[in-house]
C-alpha positions, 0 to 999 in steps of 0.5 A: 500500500502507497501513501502520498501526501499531497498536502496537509489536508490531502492523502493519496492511498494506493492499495494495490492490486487486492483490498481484501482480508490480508490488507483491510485492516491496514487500510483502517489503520492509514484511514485513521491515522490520517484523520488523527493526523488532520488530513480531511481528505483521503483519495483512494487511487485504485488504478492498480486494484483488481480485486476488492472483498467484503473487507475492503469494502467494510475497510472502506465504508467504515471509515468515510463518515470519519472525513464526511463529518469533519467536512472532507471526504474519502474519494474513490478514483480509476475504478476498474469496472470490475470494482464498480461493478462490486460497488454497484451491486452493493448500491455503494457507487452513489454513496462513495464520492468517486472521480474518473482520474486522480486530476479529478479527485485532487480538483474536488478537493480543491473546491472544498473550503479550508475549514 
């Protein structure tokens, strides 16, 4: 998993190729540690993700109200089709903020006022 901070309110994760069992759980951890931190922001750059289980998605949905309540956001984006079609079938790709490219998440974040 990479970890890129763009700014001091903005992270950039990349799972890698799987979110499942073996790397949910540091996926919470990094999630956590970055709003402990004060990063409002957390943009989910899964170009390389193949393959999602329930874990990485409970990894996912468990921590986004962490950044949505303190007024930022956990962003998905370059989700494969066959990872928005999980998300789809969850009726999860409305609720996930998700953005076609990086530029296109780091632009959302952007637009957002500093809090």
């Amino acid at each position: 998993m990479d970890k890129r901070l763009l700014s001091s309110q903005v992270l950039v994760i990349s799972p890698g190729v799987m979110l499942d069992n073996y790397n949910a759980s540091s996926m919470v951890e990094s999630l956590v540690s970055a709003r402990a931190g004060g990063v409002r922001f957390v943009i989910i750059d899964m170009a390389r993700l193949e393959f999602i289980s329930s874990a990485g998605v409970g990894a996912l949905l468990g921590t986004v109200n962490t950044f949505r309540d303190q007024g930022g956001d956990l962003i998905l984006c370059q989700v494969s089709p066959t990872v928005l079609h999980v998300l789809k079938v969850l009726d999860l790709d409305t609720y996930f903020t998700v953005r076609q490219s990086l530029e296109e998440a780091v632009t959302l974040t952007e637009a957002v006022p500093q809090s």
